[in-house]
C-alpha positions as CSV (number, residue, x, y, z in Angstrom):
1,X,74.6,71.9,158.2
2,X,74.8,72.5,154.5
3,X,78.2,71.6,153.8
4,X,77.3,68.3,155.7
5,X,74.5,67.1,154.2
6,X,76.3,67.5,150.7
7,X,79.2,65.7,152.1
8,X,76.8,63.3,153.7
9,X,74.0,63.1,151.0
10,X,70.0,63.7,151.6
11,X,69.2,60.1,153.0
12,X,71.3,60.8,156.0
13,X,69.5,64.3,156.4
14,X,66.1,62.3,155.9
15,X,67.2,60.1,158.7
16,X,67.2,62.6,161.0
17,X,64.2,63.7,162.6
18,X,60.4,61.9,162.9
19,X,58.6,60.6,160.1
20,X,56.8,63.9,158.8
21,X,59.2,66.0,159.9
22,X,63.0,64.8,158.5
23,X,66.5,66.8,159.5
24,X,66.9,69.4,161.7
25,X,65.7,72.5,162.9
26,X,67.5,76.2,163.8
27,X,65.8,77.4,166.9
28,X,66.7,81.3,168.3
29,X,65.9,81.1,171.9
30,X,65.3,84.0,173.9
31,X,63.9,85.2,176.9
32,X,64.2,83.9,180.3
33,X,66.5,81.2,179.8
34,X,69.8,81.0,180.5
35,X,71.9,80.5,177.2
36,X,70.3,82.7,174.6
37,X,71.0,82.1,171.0
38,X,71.1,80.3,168.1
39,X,71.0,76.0,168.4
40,X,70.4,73.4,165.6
41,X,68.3,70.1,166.8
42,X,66.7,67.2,165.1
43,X,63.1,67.5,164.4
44,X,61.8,65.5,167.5
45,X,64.2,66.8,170.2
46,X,61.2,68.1,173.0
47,X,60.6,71.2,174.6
48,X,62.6,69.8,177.8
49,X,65.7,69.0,176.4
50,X,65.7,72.2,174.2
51,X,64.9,74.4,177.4
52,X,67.0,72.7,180.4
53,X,69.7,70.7,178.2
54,X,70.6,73.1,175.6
55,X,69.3,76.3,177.2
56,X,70.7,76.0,180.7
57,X,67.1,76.2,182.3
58,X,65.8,79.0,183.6
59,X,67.3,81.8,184.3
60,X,67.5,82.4,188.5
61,X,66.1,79.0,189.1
62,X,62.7,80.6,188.7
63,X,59.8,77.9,187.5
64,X,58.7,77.7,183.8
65,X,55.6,79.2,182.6
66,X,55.5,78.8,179.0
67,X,57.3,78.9,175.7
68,X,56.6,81.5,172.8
69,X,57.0,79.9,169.5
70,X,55.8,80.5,165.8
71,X,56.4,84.3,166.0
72,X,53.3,86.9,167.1
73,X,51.0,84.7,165.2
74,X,52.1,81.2,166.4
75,X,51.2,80.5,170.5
76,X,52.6,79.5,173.9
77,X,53.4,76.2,175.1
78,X,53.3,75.2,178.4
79,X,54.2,72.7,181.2
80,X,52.3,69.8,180.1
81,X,54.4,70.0,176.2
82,X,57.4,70.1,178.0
83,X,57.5,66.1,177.0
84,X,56.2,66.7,173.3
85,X,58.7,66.0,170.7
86,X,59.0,69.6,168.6
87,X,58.0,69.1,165.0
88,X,55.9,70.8,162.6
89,X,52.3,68.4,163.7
90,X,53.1,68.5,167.4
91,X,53.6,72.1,167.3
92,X,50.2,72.3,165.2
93,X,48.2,70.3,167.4
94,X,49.6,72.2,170.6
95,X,47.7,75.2,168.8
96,X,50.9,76.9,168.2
97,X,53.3,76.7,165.0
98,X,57.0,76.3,163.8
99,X,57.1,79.7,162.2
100,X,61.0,80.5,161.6
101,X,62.0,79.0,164.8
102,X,61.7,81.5,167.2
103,X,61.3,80.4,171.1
104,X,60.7,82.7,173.7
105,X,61.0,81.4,176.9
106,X,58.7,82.9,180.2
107,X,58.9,82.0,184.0
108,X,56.8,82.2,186.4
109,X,56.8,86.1,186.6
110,X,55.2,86.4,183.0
111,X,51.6,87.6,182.8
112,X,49.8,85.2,180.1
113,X,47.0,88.1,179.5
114,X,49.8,90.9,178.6
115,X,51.7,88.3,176.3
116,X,48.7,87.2,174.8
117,X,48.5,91.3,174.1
118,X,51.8,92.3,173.7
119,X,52.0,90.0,170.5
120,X,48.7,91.0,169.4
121,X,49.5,94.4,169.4
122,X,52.1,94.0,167.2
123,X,49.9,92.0,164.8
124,X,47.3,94.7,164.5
125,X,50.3,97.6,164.2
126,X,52.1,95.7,161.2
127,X,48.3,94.6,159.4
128,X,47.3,95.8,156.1
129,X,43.5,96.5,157.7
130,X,42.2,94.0,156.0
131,X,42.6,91.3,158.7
132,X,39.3,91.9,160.3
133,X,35.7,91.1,158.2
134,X,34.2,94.2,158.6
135,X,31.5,93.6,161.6
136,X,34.0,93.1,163.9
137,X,36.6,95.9,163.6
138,X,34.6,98.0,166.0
139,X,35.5,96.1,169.0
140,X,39.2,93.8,168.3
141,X,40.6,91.4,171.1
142,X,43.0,93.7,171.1
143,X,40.9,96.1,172.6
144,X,39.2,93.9,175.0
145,X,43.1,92.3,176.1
146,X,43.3,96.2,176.9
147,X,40.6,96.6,179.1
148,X,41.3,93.7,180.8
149,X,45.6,94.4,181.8
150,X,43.9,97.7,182.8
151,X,41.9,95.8,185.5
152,X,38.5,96.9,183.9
153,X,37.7,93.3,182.7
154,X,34.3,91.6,182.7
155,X,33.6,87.9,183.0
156,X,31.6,89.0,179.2
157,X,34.8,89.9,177.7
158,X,36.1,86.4,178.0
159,X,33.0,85.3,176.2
160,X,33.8,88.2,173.7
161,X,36.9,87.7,173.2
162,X,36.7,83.9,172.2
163,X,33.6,84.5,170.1
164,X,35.8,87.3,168.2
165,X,38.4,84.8,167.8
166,X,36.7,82.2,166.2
167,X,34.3,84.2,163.8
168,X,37.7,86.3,162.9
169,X,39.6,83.2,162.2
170,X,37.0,81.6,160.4
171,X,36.0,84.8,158.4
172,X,39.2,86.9,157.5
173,X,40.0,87.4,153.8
174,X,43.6,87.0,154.6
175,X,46.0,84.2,155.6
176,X,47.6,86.5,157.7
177,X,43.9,87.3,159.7
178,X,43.2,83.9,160.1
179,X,46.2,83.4,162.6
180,X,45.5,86.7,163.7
181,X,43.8,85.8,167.0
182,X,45.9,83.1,168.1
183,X,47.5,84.8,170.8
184,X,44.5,85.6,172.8
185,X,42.6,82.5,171.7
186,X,45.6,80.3,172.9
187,X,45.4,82.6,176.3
188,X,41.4,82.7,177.1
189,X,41.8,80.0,179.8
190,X,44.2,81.9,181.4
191,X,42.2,85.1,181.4
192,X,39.5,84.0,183.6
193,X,41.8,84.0,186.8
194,X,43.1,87.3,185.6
195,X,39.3,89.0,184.9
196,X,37.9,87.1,187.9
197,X,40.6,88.8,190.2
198,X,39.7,92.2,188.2
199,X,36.3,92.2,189.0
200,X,36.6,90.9,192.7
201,X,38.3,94.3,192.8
């Protein structure tokens, strides 16, 4: 794209894209979707046509659950953002994030609670240990993610859990702590299925 937009000049980058979000955008999709790799699209271009268009859909026909993006720290977009045009506020709003482009696609198969932990996990393994205000490093959502893909969740851990999330993202000395619980915050609605079916044994 460089070479073009030398050739072409910045105004006809800037026309490209929405209003707050001008030109284009690299994307490295992954997952369960059929054409995996690198693809370029104006800021705008929605989740759909990114995923189905561009990606070939999902791979064995299987249904779409949700779409990683922002990194560990960004969140998942589901069904109902299929239809929102990807740029940097839409993706905010959605409670997730542009990050370096990184989309992770996830079918039906997918288990929200052990993504929600699997990306949380990596979080807490790369953080300085300053992430967490001190109360709170006692019990992390990682911990209660844990107990809960073990099938020794509570209906209280869900109250836990988003209580930690907020008072850790409203509290952390650090940028990095601040999206720190995003995962599992983005995820809580999805646990209560998961811990209700836990605890019904």
């Amino acid at each position: 794209m460089f070479p073009v937009i030398i050739n072409k000049g910045c105004e006809w980058f800037a026309s490209i894209g929405t209003e707050k979000s001008k030109g284009t955008k690299v994307f490295a999709l992954a997952g369960k979707i059929n054409n995996v790799g690198l693809v370029e699209v104006p800021m705008g271009t929605t989740l759909r046509e990114v995923i189905y268009e561009i990606g070939g859909g999902i791979q064995h026909d299987k249904e779409f659950k949700a779409a990683q993006t922002g990194g560990p720290s960004g969140g998942c977009l589901t069904k109902k953002h299929l239809d929102t045009p990807i740029d940097y506020d839409n993706l905010i709003s959605a409670g997730s994030m542009m990050g370096s482009g990184g989309l992770i696609v996830m079918d039906e198969d997918d288990c929200m609670v052990a993504i929600a932990k699997f990306y949380l996990g990596f979080t807490v393994e790369e953080s300085c240990g300053k992430m967490l205000s001190l109360p709170y490093r006692e019990q992390t959502p990682f911990e209660l993610l844990e107990k809960i893909t073990q099938g020794n969740g509570t209906m209280e851990d869900i109250d836990k859990l988003r209580n930690l999330s907020t008072v850790i993202k409203d509290t952390s000395p650090l940028r990095t702590g601040t999206i720190l619980p995003q995962p599992s915050a983005l995820n809580h609605r999805k646990l209560h299925g998961r811990v209700s079916r836990a605890c019904e044994g």
